[in-house]
C-alpha positions as CSV (number, residue, x, y, z in Angstrom):
1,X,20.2,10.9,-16.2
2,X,17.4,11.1,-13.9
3,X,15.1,14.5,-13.7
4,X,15.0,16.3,-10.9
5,X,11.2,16.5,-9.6
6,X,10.6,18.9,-6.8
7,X,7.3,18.4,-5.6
8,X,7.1,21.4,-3.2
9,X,8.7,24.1,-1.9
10,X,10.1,22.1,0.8
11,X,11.5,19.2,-1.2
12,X,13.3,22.4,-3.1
13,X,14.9,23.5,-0.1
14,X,15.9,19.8,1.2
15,X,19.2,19.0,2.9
16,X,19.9,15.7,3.2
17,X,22.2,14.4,5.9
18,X,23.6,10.7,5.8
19,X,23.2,9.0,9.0
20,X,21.5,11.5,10.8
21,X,18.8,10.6,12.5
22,X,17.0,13.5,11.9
23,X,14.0,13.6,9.4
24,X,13.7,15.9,6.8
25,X,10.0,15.8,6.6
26,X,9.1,15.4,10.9
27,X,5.9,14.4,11.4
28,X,2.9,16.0,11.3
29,X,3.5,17.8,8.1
30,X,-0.5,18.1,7.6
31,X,-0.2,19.3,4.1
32,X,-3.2,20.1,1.9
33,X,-2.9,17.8,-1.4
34,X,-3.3,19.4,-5.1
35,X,-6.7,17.1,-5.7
36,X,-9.4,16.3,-3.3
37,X,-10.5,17.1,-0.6
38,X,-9.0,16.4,3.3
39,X,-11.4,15.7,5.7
40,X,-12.2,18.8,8.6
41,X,-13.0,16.0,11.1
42,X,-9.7,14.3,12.2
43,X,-6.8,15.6,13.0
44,X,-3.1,14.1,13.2
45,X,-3.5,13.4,17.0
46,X,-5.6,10.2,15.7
47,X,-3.0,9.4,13.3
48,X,-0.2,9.4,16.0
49,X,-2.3,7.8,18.6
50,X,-2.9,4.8,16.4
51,X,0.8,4.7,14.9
52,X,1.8,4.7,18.9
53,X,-0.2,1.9,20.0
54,X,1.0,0.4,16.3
55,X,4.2,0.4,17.8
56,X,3.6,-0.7,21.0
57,X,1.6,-4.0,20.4
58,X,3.0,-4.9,16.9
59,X,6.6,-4.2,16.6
60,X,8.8,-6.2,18.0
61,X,12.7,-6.6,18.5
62,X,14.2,-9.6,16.4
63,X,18.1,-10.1,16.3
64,X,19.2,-6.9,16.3
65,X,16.4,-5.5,14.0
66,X,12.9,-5.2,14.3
67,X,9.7,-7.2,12.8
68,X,5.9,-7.1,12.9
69,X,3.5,-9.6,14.6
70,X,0.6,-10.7,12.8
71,X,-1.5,-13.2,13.4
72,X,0.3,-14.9,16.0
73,X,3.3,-13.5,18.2
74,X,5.8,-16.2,16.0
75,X,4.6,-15.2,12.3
76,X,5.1,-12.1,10.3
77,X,4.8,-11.6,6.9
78,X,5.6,-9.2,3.8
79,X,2.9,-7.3,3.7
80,X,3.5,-6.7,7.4
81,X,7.1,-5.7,6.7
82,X,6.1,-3.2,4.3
83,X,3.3,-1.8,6.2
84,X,5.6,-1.3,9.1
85,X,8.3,0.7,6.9
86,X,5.7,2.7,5.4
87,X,4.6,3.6,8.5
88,X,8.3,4.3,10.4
89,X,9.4,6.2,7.6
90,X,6.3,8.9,7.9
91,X,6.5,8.9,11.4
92,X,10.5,9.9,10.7
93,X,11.7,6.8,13.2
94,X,15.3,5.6,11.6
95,X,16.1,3.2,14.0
96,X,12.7,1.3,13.5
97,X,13.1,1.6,9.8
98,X,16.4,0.2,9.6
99,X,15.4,-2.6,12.4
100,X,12.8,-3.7,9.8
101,X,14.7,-3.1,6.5
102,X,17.4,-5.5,8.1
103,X,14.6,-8.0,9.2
104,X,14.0,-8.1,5.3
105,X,16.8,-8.7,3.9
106,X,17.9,-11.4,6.7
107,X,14.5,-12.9,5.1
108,X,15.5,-12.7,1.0
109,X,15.5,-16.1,-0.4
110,X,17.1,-17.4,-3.4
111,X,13.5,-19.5,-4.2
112,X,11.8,-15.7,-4.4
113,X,14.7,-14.4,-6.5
114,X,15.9,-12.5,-3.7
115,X,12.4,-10.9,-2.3
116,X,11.5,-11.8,0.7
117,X,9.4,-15.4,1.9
118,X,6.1,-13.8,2.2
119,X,5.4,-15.8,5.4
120,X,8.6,-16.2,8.1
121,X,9.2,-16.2,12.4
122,X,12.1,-14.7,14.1
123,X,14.9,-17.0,13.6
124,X,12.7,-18.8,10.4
125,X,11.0,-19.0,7.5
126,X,7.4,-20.5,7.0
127,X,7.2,-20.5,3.1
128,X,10.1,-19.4,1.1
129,X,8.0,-18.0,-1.9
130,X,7.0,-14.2,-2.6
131,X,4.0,-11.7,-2.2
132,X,4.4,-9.0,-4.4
133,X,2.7,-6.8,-2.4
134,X,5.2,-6.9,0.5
135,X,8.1,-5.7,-1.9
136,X,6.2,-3.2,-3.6
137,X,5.7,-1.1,-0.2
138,X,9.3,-2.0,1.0
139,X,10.6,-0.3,-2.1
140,X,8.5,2.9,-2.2
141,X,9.0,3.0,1.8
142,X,12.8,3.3,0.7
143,X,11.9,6.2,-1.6
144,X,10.7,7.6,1.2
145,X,13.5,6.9,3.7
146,X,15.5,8.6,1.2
147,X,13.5,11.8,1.4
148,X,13.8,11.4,5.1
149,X,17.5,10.6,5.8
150,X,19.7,10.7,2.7
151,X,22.1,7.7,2.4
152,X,22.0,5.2,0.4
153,X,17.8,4.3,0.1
154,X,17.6,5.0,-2.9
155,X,20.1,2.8,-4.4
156,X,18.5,0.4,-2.5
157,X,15.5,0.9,-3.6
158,X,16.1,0.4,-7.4
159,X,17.3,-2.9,-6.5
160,X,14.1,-3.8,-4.7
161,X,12.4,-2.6,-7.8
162,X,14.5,-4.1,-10.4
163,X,14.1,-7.5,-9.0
164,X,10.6,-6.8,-9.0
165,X,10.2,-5.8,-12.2
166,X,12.4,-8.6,-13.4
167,X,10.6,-11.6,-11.2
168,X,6.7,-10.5,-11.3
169,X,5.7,-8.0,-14.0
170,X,4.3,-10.0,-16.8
171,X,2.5,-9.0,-20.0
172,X,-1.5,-10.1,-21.2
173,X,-1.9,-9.5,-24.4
174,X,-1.3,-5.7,-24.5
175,X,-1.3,-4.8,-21.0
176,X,1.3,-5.2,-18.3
177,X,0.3,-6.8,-14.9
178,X,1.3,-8.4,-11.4
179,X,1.9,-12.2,-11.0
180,X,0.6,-12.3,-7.0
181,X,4.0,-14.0,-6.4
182,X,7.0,-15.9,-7.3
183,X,8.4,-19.3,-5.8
184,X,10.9,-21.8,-7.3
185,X,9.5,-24.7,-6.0
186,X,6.1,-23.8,-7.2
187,X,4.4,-26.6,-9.0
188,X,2.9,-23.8,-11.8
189,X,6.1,-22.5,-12.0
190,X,8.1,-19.4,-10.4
191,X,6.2,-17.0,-11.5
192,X,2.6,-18.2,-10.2
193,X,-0.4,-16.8,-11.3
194,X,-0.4,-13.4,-13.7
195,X,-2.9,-13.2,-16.5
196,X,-5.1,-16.1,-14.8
197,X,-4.9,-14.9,-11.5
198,X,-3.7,-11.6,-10.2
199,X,-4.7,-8.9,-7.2
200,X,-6.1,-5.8,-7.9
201,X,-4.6,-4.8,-4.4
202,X,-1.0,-5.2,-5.4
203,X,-1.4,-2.1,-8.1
204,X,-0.2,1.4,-6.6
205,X,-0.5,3.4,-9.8
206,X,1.5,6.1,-8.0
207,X,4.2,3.6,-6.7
208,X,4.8,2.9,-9.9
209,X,5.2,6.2,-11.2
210,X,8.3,7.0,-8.8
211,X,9.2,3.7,-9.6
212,X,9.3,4.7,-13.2
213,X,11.3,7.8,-12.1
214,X,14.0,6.0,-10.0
215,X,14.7,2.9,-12.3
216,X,14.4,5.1,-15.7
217,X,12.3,2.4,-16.7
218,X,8.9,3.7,-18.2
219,X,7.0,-0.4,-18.5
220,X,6.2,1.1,-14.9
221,X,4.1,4.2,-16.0
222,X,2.2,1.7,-18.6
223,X,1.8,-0.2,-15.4
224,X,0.2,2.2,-13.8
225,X,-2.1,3.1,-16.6
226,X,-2.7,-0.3,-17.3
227,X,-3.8,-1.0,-14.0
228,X,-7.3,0.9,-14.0
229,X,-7.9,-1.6,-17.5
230,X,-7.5,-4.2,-15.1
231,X,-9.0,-3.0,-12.5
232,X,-12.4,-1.8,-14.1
233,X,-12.3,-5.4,-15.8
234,X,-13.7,-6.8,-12.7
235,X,-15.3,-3.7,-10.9
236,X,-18.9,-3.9,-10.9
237,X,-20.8,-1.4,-13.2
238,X,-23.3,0.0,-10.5
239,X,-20.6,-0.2,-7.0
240,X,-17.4,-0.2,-8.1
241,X,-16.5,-2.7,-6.2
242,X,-13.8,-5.0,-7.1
243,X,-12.9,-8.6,-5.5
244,X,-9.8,-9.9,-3.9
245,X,-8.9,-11.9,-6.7
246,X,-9.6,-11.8,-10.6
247,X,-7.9,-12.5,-13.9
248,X,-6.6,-10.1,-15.8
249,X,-9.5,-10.0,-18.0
250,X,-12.0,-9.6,-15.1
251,X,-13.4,-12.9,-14.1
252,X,-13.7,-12.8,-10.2
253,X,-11.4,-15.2,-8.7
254,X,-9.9,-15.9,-11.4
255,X,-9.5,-19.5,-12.8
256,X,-9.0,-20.7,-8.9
257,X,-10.8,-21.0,-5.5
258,X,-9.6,-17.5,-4.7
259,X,-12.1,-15.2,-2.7
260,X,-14.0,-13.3,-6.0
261,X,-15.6,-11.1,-3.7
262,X,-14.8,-7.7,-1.8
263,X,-12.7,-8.8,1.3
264,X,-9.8,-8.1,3.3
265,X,-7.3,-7.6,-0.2
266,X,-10.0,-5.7,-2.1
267,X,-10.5,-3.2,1.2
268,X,-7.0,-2.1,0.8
269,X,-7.9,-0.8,-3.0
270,X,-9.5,2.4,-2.9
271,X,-6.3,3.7,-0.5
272,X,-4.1,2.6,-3.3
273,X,-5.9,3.9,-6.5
274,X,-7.2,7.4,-4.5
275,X,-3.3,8.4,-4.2
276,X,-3.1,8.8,-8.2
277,X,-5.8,11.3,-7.7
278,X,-4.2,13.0,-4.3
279,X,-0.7,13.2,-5.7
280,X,-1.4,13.1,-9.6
281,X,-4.9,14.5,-10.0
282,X,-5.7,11.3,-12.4
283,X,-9.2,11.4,-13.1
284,X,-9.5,7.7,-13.7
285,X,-8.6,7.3,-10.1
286,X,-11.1,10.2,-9.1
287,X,-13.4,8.2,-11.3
288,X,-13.9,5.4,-9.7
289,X,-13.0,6.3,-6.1
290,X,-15.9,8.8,-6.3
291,X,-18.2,5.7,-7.7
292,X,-17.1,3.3,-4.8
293,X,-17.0,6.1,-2.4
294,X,-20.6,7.1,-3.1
295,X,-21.5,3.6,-2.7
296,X,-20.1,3.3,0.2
297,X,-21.8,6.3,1.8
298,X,-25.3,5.1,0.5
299,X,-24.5,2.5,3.2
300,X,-23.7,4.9,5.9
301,X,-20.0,4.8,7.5
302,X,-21.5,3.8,10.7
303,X,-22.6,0.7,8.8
304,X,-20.1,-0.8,6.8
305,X,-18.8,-4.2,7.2
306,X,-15.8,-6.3,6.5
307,X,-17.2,-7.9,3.2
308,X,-19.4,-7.4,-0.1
309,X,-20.4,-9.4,-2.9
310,X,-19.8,-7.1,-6.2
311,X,-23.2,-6.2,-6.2
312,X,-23.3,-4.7,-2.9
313,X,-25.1,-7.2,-0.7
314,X,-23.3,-8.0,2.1
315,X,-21.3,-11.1,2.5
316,X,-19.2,-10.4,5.8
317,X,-18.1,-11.5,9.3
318,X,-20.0,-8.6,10.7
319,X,-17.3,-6.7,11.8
320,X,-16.8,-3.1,11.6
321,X,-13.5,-1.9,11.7
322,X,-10.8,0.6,10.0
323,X,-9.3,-1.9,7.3
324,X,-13.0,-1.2,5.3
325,X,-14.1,2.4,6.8
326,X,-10.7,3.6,6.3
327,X,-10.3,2.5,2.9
328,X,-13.9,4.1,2.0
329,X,-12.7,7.2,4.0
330,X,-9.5,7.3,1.8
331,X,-11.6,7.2,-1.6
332,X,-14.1,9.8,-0.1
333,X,-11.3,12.1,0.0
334,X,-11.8,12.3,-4.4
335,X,-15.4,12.5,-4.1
336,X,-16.8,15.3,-1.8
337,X,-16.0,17.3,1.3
338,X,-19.0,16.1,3.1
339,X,-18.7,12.4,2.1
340,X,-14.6,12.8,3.0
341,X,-15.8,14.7,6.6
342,X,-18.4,11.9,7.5
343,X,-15.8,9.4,6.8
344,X,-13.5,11.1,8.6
345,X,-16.2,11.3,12.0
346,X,-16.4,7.9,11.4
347,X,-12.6,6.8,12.0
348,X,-12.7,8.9,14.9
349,X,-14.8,6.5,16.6
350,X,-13.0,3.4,15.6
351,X,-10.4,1.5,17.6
352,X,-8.2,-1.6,16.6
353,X,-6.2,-4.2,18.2
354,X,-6.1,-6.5,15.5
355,X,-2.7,-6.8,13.5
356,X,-4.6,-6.2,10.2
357,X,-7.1,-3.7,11.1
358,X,-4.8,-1.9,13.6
359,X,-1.9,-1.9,10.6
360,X,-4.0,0.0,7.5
361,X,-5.5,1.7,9.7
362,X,-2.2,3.4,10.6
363,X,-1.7,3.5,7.1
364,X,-5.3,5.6,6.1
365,X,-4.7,8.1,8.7
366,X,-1.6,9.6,7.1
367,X,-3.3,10.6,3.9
368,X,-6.5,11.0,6.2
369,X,-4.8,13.7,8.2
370,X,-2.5,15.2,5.0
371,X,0.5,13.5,5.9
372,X,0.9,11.3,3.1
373,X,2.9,13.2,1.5
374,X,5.0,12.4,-2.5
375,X,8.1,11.4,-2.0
376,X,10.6,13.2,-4.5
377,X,13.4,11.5,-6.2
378,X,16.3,13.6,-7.0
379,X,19.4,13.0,-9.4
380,X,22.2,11.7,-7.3
C-alpha cells in the first residue's frame, strides 16, 4: 500500500476532479522552498513571459495532439516532449498536456520497448531507438498532471516508470545507473551504453524519489543516492564541473567520441541535482551545487558561456544564453542569497528564440520564481 505524503498544507486540502480542466495548483503559486534560498530579483511575470512565447514559437498542432519543434520545423524529439509536459503541467494547461502525452504515445516503438523514438516528425519517426531522458521527464510530468487534474496520471505514470526501470537501469559493480538509451537494432545491443558510457544529465535524484514512492520500488532511491557517486566520479575537484558524457567510474566521455567536456547535456545538471536540495534539503546536492555555483559566480553571470573544459577554461561557441546562466542560477539558489539574486538579475536580461535555450529556460524559471513545486503522490 502506498503512503500518503502530503507535502503542504495545500496538497492536504486537495480535491481532485477527473476531467476537469481546472488545476489544482494554478499558476503562479510562488512558494518559498524548505532549503535555499529564492532569488529577490525575478519574479513570475518572467516565468510566464518566457512559457508564453514557449508556446507560441514551439508548440505546434500535430494530428489531433500537440508536439514541439526543435531544430527544424519537421523534427522533435524526447527530450522536447518531456520538456514541453513539464512545462504545460506547471503552467496548469490540460489541453496542451494531453496534446503532447498523445503525441508520445502515437511515437512508442516496439524497438525502444515501448518508450518513445527519441528523434521523430509529425506523421514519422527519424530513429526508432530511446533517450532516457525524454521518458524520465514524461513520467514525473505525469506525477504532476496527477496533482493537477486527477484521472488516471498516475497509473500512467507507473507504467512510464516501470518500463524504464525495466529497459535502462542497469547495475556497475555496486551502484545502479542510466544506460543513455535503448534500441533493438543497435549493434552493441538494446540497452546501449551504461557502465561505459552514461549521462550525468539524465539523473534527477528527486524524480527518482517519487518514482520510488509511486512504483513501491526502492532500486529508485539507491538511484538517486547512487547518482551523486557517479556524478562526483567525473566532477572536477576545484569547479565542480562535470562533462556531457562519462563512464560510470568517471572517465570523461567515456570509452567513446562523446563530448567529455561541460556542454549543452552537462548545462542541464545543476537544475537537476539543486531540486534534491530545494525539495529534500540533501546536503550532497547543496554540496556540490554550492561548489559549481561559486565557480560559476567567480566568472560573473554576465560572462558565462555555452561551454567549459572541467577545469574551467573556456571551450565554447561564445554564446551567452539561459540554457548555462539558468542552470548556474538554479544551483545558486543552494549556495547564497546574493549569488541566487545576481543570478537571478542576470536572467532578467536574457531572451531566447532558440528551441533549446528558449525550452530550459522555461524550465529554470519555475524553481527560479518558486513555482517548482513537489508533486505529492497519494494512495489511490
Amino acid at each position: 500500500m502506498r503512503k500518503h505524503i502530503y507535502l503542504t498544507a495545500i496538497l492536504i486540502a486537495l480535491v481532485f476532479k477527473t476531467g476537469s480542466g481546472q488545476a489544482s495548483r494554478p499558476f503562479p503559486q510562488n512558494m518559498d522552498y524548505s532549503f535555499g534560498f529564492k532569488p529577490h530579483t525575478i519574479t513570475y511575470q518572467e516565468a510566464q513571459n518566457t512559457y508564453n512565447k514557449w508556446k507560441e514559437l514551439l508548440l505546434v498542432e500535430c494530428n489531433g495532439g500537440f508536439r514541439v519543434i526543435c531544430e527544424s520545423q519537421d523534427e522533435t524529439r524526447v527530450e522536447a516532449i518531456g520538456f514541453g509536459m513539464i512545462l504545460t503541467a506547471y503552467f496548469g494547461d490540460k489541453e496542451e498536456f494531453d496534446g503532447l502525452y498523445n503525441f508520445y504515445k502515437t511515437k512508442r516503438t516496439d524497438i525502444a520497448n515501448n518508450m518513445m523514438a527519441w528523434n521523430v516528425s509529425c506523421d514519422g519517426i527519424n530513429d526508432p531507438g530511446s533517450a532516457t531522458d525524454g521518458d524520465i521527464d514524461v513520467a514525473f510530468a505525469l506525477i504532476v498532471a496527477y496533482n493537477q487534474w486527477g484521472g488516471n496520471y498516475l497509473e500512467e505514470a507507473e507504467k512510464v516508470v516501470q518500463v524504464i526501470k525495466n529497459s535502462v537501469v542497469t547495475t556497475c559493480d555496486s551502484l545502479l545507473a542510466l544506460a543513455p538509451g535503448y534500441s533493438k537494432e543497435s549493434d552493441i545491443g538494446p540497452m546501449w551504453g551504461g557502465c561505459d558510457l552514461t549521462d550525468i544529465q539524465y539523473y534527477t535524484p528527486a524524480f527518482f524519489r517519487i518514482f520510488a514512492e509511486v512504483s513501491g520500488d526502492n532500486d529508485w532511491n539507491k538511484l538517486a543516492d547512487d547518482t551523486y557517486t557517479i556524478l562526483h566520479a567525473a566532477a572536477h575537484p576545484e569547479t565542480g564541473l562535470v562533462p556531457d558524457w562519462q563512464s560510470v567510474s568517471g572517465i570523461p566521455g567515456g570509452n567513446s567520441d562523446r563530448i567529455p567536456y561541460f556542454r549543452y547535456d552537462a548545462c542541464r545538471v545543476p537544475w537537476r541535482i539543486a531540486l534534491d536540495y530545494l525539495w529534500n534539503g540533501n546536503t550532497l546536492a547543496r554540496e556540490w551545487c554550492t561548489k559549481v555555483s561559486d565557480w560559476a559566480d567567480n566568472i560573473g553571470p554576465a560572462n558565462i558561456k555555452d561551454g567549459y573544459n572541467l577545469d574551467g577554461t573556456e571551450n565554447s561557441q561564445g554564446y551567452h544564453n539561459s540554457a548555462f546562466v539558468g542552470g548556474f542560477a538554479v544551483a545558486a539558489m543552494c549556495n547564497s542569497q546574493g549569488i541566487a539574486d545576481a543570478f537571478g538579475t542576470e536572467m532578467t536580461k536574457l531572451d531566447e528564440t532558440h528551441w533549446f535555450s528558449l525550452s530550459t529556460r522555461s524550465l529554470y524559471l519555475l524553481p527560479i520564481t518558486g513555482n517548482f513545486w513537489q508533486p505529492a503522490v497519494s494512495e489511490k
